[in-house]
FIKOLZA-1660 file (N, C-alpha, C; in steps of 0.1 Angstrom, whole numbers, plus 5000, padded with zeros to 4 digits):
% residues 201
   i   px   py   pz ch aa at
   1 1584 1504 4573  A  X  N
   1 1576 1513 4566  A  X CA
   1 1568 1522 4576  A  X  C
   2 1565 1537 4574  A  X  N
   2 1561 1544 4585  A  X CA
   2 1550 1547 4576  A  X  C
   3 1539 1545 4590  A  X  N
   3 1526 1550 4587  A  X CA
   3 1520 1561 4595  A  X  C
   4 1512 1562 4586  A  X  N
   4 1507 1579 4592  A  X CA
   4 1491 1576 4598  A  X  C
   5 1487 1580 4608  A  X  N
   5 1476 1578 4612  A  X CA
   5 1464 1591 4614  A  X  C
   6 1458 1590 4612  A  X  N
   6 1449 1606 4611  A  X CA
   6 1441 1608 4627  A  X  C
   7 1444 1624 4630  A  X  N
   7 1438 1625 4643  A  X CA
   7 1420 1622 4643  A  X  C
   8 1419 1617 4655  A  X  N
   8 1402 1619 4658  A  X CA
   8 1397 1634 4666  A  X  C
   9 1383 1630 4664  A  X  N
   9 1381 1636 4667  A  X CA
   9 1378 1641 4681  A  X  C
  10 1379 1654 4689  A  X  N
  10 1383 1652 4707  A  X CA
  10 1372 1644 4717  A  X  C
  11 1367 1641 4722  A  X  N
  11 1362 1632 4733  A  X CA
  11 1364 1640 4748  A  X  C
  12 1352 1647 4753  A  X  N
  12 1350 1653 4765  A  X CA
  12 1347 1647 4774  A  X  C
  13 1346 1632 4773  A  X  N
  13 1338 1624 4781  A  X CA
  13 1340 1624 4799  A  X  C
  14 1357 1630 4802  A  X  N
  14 1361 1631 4816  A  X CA
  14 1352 1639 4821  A  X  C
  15 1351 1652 4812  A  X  N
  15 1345 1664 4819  A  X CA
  15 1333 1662 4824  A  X  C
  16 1326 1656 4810  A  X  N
  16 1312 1656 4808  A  X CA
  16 1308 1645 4824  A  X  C
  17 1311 1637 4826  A  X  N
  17 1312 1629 4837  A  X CA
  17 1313 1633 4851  A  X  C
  18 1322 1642 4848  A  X  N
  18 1320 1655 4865  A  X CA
  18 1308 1661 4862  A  X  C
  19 1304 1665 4856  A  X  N
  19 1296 1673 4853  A  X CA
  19 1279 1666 4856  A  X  C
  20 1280 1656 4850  A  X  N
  20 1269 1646 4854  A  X CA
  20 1267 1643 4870  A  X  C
  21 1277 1637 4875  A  X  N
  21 1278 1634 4885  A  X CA
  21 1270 1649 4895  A  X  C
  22 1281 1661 4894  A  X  N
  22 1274 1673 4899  A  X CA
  22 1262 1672 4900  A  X  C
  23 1258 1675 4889  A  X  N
  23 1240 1681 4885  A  X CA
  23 1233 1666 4892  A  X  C
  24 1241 1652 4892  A  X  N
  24 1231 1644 4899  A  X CA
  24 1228 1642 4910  A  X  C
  25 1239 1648 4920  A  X  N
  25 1239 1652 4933  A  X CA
  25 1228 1663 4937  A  X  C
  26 1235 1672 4930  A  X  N
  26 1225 1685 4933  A  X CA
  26 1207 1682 4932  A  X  C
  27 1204 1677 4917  A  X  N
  27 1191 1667 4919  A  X CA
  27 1184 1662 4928  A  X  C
  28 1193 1654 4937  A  X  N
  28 1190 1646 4948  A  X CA
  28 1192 1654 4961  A  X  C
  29 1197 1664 4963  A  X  N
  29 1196 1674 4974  A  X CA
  29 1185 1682 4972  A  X  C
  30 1180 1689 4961  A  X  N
  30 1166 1693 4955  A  X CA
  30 1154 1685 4960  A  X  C
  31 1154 1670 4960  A  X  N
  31 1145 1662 4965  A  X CA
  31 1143 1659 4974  A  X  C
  32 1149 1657 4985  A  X  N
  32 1154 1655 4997  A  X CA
  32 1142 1648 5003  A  X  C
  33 1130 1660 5003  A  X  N
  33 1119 1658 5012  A  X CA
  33 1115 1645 5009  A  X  C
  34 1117 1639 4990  A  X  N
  34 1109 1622 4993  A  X CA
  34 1121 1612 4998  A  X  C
  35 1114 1606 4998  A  X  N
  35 1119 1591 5004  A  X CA
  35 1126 1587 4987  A  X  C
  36 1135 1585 4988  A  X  N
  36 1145 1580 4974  A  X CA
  36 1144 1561 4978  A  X  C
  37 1142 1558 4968  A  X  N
  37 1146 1545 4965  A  X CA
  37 1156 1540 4970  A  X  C
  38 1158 1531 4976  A  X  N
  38 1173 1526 4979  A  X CA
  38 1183 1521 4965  A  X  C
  39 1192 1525 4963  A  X  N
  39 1199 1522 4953  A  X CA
  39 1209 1507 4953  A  X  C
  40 1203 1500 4944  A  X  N
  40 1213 1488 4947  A  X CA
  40 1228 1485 4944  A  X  C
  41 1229 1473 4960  A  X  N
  41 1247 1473 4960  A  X CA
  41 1248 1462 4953  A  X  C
  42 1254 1460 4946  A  X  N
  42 1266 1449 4945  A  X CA
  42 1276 1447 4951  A  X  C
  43 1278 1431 4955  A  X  N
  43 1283 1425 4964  A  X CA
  43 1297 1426 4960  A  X  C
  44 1307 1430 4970  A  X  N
  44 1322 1427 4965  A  X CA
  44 1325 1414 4956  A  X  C
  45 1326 1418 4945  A  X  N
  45 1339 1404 4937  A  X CA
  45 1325 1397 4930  A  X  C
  46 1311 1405 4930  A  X  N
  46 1296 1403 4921  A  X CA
  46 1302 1401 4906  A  X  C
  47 1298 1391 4895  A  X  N
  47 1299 1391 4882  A  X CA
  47 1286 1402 4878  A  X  C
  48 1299 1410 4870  A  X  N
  48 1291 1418 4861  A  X CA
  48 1293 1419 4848  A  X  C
  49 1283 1418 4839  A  X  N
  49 1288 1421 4818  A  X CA
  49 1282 1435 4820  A  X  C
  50 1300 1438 4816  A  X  N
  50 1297 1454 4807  A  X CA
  50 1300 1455 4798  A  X  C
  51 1300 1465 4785  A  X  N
  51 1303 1469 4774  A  X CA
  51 1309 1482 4774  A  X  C
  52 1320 1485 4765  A  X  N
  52 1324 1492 4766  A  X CA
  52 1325 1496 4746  A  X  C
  53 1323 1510 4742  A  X  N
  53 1323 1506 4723  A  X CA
  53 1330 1523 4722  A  X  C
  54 1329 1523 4708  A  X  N
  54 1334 1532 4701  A  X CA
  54 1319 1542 4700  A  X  C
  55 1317 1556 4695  A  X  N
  55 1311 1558 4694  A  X CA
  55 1302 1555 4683  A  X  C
  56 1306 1548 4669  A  X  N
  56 1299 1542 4659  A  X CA
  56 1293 1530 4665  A  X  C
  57 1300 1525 4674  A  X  N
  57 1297 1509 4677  A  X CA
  57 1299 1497 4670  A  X  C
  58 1308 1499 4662  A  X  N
  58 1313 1492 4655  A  X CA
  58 1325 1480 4663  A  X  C
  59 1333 1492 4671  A  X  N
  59 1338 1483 4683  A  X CA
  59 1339 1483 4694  A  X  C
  60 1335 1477 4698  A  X  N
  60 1336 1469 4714  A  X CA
  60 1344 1461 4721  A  X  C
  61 1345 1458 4736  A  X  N
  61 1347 1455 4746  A  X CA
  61 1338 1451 4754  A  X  C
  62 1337 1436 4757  A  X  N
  62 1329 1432 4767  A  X CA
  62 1335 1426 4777  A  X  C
  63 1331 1429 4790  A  X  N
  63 1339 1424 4803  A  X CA
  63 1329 1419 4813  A  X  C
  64 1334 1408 4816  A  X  N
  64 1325 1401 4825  A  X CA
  64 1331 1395 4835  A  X  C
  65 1331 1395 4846  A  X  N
  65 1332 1395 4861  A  X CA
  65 1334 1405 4870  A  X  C
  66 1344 1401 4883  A  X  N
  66 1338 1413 4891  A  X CA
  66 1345 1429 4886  A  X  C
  67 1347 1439 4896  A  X  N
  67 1347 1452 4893  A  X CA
  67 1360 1450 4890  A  X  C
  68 1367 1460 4884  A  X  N
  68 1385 1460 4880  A  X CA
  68 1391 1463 4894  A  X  C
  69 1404 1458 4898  A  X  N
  69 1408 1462 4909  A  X CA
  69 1420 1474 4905  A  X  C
  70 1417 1480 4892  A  X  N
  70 1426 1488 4890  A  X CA
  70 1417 1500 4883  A  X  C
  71 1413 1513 4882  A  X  N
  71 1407 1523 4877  A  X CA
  71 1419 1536 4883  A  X  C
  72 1423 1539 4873  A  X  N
  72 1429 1550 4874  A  X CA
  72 1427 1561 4868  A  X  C
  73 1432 1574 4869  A  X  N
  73 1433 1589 4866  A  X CA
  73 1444 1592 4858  A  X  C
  74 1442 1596 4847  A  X  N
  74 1455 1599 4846  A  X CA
  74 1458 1614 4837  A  X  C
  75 1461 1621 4840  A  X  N
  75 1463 1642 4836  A  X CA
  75 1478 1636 4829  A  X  C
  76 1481 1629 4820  A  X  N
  76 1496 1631 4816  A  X CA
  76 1493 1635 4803  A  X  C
  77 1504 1650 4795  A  X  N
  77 1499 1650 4783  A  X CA
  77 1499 1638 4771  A  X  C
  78 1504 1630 4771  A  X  N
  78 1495 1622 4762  A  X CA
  78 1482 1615 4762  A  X  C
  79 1481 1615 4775  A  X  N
  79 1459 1610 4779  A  X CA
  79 1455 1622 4776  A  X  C
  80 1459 1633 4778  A  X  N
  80 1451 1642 4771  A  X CA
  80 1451 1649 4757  A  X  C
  81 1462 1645 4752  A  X  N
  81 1458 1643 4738  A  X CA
  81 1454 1631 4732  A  X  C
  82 1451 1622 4737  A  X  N
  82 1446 1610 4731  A  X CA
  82 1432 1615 4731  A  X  C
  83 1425 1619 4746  A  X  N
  83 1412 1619 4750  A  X CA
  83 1406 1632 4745  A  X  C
  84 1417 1644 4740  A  X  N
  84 1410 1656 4737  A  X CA
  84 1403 1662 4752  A  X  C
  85 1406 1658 4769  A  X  N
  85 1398 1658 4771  A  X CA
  85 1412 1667 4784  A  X  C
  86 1408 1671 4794  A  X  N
  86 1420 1672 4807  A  X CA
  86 1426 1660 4812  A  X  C
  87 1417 1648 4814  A  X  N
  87 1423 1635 4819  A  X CA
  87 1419 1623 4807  A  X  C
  88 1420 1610 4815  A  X  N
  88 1417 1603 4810  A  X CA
  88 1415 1592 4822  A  X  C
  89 1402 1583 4822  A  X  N
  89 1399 1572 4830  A  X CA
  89 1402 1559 4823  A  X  C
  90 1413 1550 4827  A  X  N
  90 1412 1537 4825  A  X CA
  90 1416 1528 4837  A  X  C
  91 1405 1514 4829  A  X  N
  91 1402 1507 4840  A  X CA
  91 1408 1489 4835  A  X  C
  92 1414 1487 4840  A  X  N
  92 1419 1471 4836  A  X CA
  92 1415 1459 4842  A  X  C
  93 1417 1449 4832  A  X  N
  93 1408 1436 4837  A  X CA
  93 1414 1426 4827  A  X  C
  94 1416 1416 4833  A  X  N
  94 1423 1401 4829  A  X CA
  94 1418 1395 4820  A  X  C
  95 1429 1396 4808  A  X  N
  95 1423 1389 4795  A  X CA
  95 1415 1381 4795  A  X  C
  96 1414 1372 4803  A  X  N
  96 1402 1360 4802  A  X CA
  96 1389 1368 4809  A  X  C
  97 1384 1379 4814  A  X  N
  97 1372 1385 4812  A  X CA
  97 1371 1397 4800  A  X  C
  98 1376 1393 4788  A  X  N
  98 1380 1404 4784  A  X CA
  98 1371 1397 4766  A  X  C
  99 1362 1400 4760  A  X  N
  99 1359 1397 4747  A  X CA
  99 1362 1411 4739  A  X  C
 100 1368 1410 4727  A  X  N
 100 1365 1423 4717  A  X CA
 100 1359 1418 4704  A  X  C
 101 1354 1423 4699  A  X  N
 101 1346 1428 4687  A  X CA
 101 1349 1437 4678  A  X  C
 102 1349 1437 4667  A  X  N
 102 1351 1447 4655  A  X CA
 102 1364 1446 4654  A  X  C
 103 1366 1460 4641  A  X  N
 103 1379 1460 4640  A  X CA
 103 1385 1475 4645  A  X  C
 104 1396 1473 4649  A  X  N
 104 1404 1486 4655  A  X CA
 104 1421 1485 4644  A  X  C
 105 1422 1502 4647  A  X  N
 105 1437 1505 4641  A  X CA
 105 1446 1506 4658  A  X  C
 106 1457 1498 4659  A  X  N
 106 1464 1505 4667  A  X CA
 106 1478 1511 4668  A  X  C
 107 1474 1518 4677  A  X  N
 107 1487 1530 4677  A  X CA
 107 1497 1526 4688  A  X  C
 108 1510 1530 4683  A  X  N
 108 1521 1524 4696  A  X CA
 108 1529 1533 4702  A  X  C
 109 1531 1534 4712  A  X  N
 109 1542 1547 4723  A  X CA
 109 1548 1543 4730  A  X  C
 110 1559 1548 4728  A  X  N
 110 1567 1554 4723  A  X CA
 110 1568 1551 4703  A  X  C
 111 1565 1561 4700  A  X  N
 111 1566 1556 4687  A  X CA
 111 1578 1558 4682  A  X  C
 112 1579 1546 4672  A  X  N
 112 1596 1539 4670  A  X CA
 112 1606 1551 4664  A  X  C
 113 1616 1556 4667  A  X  N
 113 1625 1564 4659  A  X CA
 113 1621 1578 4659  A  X  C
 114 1610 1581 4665  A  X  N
 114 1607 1599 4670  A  X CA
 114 1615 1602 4686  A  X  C
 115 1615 1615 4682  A  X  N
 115 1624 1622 4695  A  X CA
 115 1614 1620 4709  A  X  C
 116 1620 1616 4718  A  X  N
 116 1615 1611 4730  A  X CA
 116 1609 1625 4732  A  X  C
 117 1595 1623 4742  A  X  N
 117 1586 1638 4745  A  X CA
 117 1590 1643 4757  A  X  C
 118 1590 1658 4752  A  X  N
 118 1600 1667 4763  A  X CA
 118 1593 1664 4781  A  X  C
 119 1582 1656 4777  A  X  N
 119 1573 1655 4796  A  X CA
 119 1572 1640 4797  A  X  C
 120 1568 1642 4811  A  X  N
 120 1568 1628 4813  A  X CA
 120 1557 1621 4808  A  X  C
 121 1553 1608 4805  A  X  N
 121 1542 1604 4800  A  X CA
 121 1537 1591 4809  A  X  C
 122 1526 1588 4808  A  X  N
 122 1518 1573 4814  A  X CA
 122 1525 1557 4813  A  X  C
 123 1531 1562 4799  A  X  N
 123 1541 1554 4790  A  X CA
 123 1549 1550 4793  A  X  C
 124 1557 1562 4804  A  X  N
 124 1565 1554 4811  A  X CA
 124 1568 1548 4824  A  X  C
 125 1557 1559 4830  A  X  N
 125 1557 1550 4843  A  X CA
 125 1541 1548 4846  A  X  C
 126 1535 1539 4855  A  X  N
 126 1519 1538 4855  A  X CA
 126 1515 1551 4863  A  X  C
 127 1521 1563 4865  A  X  N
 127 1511 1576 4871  A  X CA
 127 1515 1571 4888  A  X  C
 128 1515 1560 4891  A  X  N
 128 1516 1557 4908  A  X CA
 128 1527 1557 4913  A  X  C
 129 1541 1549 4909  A  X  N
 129 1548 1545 4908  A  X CA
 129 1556 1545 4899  A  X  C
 130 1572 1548 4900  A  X  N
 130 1583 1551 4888  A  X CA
 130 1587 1542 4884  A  X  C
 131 1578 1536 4872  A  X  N
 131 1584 1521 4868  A  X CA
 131 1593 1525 4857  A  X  C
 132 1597 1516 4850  A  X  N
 132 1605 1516 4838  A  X CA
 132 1598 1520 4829  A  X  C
 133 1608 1527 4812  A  X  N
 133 1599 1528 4803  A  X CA
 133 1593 1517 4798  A  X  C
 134 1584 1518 4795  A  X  N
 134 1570 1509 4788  A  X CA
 134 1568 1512 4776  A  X  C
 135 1557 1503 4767  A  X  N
 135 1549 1503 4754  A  X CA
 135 1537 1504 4761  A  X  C
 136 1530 1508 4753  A  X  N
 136 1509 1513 4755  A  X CA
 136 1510 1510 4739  A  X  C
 137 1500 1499 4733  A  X  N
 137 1495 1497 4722  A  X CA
 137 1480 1503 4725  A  X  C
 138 1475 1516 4716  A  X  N
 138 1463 1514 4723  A  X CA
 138 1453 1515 4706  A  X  C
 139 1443 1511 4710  A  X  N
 139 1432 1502 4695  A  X CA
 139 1420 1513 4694  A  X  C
 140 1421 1516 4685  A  X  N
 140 1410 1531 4683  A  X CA
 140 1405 1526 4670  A  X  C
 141 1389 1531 4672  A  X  N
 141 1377 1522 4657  A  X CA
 141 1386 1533 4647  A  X  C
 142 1385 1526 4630  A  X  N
 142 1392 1532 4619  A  X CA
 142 1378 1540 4617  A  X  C
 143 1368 1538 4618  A  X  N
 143 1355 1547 4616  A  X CA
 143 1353 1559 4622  A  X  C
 144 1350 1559 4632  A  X  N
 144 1343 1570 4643  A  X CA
 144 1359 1578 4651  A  X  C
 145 1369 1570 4654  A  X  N
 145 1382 1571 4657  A  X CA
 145 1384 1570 4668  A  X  C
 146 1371 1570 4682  A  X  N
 146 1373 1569 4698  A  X CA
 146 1382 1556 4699  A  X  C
 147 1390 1560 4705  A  X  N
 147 1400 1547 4717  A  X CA
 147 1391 1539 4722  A  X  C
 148 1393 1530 4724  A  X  N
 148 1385 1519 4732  A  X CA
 148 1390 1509 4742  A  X  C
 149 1403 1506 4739  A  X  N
 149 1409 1496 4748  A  X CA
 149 1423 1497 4744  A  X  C
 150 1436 1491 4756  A  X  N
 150 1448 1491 4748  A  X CA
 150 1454 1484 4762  A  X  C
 151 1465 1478 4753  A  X  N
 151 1477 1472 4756  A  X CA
 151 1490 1478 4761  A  X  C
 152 1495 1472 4780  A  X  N
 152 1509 1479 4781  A  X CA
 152 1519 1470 4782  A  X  C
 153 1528 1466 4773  A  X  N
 153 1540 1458 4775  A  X CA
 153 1541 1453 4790  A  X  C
 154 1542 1461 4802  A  X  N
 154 1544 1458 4812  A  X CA
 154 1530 1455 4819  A  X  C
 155 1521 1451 4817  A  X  N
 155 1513 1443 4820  A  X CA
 155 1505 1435 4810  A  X  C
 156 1512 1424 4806  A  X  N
 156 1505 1414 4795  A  X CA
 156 1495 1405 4795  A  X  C
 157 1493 1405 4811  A  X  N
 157 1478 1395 4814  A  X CA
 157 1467 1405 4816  A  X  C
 158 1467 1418 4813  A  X  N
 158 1455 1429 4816  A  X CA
 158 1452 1434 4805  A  X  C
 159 1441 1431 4801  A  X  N
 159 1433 1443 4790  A  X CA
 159 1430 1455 4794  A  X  C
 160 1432 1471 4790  A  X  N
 160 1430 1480 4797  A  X CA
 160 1419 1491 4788  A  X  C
 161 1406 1492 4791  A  X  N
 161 1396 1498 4784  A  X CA
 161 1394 1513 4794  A  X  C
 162 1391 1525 4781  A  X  N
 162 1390 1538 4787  A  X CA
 162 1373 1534 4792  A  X  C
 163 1375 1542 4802  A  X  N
 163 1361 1541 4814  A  X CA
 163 1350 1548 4803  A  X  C
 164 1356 1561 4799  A  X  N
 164 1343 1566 4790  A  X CA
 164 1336 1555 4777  A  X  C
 165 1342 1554 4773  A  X  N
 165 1340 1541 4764  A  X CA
 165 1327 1533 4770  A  X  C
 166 1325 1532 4783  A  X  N
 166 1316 1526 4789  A  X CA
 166 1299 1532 4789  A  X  C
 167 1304 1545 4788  A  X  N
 167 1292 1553 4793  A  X CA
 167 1282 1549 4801  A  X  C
 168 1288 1548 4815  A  X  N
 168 1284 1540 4825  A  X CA
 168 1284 1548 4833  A  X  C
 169 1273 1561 4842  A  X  N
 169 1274 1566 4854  A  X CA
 169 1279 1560 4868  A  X  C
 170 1278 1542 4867  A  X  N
 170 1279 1535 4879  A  X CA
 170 1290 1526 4876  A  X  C
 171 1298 1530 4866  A  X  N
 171 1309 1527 4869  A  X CA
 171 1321 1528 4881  A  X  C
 172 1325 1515 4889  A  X  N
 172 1332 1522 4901  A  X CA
 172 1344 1537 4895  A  X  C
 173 1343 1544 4904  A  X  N
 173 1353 1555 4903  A  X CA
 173 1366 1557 4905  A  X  C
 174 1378 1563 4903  A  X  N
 174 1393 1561 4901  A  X CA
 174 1398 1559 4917  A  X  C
 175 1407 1552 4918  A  X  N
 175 1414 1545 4931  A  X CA
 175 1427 1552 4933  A  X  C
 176 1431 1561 4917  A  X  N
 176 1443 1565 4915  A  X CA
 176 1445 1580 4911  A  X  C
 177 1448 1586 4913  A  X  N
 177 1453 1595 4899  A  X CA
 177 1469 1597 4900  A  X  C
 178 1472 1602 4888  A  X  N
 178 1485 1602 4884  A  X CA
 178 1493 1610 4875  A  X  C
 179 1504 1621 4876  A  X  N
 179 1508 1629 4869  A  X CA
 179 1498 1643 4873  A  X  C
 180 1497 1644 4884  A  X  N
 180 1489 1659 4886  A  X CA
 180 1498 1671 4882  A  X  C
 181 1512 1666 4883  A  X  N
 181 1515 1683 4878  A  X CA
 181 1511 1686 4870  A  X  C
 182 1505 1676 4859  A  X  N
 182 1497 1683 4844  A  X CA
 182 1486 1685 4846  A  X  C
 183 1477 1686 4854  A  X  N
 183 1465 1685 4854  A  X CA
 183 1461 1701 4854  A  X  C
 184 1444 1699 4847  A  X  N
 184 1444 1714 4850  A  X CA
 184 1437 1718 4865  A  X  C
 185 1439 1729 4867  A  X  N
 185 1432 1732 4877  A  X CA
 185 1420 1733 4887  A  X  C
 186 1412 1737 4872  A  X  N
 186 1397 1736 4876  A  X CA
 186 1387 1723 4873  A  X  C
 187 1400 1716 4869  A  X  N
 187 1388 1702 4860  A  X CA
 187 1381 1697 4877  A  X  C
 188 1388 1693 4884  A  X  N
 188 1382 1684 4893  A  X CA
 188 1373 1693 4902  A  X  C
 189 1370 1703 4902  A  X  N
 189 1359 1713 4905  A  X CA
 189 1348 1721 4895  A  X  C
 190 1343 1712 4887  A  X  N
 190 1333 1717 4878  A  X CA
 190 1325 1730 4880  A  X  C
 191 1320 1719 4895  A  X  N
 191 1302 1724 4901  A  X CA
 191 1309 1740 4906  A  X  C
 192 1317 1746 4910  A  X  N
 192 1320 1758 4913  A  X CA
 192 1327 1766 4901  A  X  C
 193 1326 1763 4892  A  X  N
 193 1330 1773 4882  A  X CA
 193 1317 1781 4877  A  X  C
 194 1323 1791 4875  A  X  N
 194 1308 1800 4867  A  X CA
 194 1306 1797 4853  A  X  C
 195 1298 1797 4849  A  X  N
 195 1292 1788 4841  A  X CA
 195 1284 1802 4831  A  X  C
 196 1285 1810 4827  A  X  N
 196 1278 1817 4819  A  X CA
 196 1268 1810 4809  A  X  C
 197 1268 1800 4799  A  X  N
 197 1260 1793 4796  A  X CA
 197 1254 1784 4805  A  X  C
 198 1255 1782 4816  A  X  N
 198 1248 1776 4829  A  X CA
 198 1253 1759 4831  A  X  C
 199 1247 1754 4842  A  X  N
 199 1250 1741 4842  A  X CA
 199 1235 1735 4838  A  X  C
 200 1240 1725 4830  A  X  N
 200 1226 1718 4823  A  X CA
 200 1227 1704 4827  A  X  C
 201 1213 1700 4829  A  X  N
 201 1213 1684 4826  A  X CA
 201 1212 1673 4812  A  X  C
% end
């Protein structure tokens, strides 16, 4: 039986995230003259609980231990029609630090018996490396509709949650990116674009 699933709504969260980062730099060059707090490190391989939810919050992702040793980039057109956004950040971590909550619908890709997509996708290879085609189950709240976490056939012991989901500025940053011929141009340069409505914090 074929089901139909309804789009959400878009999620700017990549952008918005260069964008923060920018204006938080610039902040801190503005200041200069005081003495800044020392910012605390965590120790390689430190337990950490993060959460990761939908925009209603209805569902969640909680992960606890150290940082993922996987955070990727990825510009392939289907991350960016998933994320509504130019890219997409996900970060994976080993089912046993991996709790979920609520309830999610999930969606599966290649979806069964539609015409294969004329570009290459994430789907089929991880963005680093030309693996074989793959499955991505990925679980998006039936409420609010943000993605939250998802499943790839070819890695069954990793839970893999989108970074924005986190809304975490100190989230560690991508190790990877992948699929640049799709990417757009000016994403990874915010702070130099002109900005006619200006840059805001």
């Amino acid at each position: 039986m074929k089901k139909n699933y309804s789009r959400r709504d878009a999620i700017t969260v990549g952008a918005l995230a260069l964008v923060g980062t920018t204006l938080a730099g610039r902040a801190k060059a503005e200041t200069s003259t005081q003495t800044p707090a020392a910012a605390p490190k965590s120790e390689p391989g430190a337990i950490k609980t993060r959460t990761a939810s939908c925009n209603c919050g209805q569902l969640r992702v909680t992960t606890k231990g150290p940082d993922p040793d996987r955070v990727v980039m990825c510009n392939c057109f289907l991350c960016q029609k998933q994320t509504g956004s130019p890219f997409s950040l996900q970060a994976r971590f080993p089912n046993e630090q991996v709790t979920i909550e609520g309830k999610s619908t999930a969606w599966k890709f290649p979806i069964e018996g539609a015409k294969p997509t004329t570009y290459r996708t994430c789907a089929g290879s991880d963005g680093i490396t030309n693996s074989a085609a793959d499955v991505v189950m990925s679980h998006f709240c039936p409420v609010c509709g943000s993605t939250v976490y998802y499943y790839r056939k070819s890695d069954a012991a990793r839970t893999g949650v989108k970074v924005g989901a986190f809304a975490d500025p100190t989230f560690p940053p991508p190790m990877g990116s992948g699929f640049e011929e799709y990417k757009h141009p000016w994403a990874m340069n915010v702070a130099a674009l002109p900005m006619p409505l200006g840059h805001h914090n």
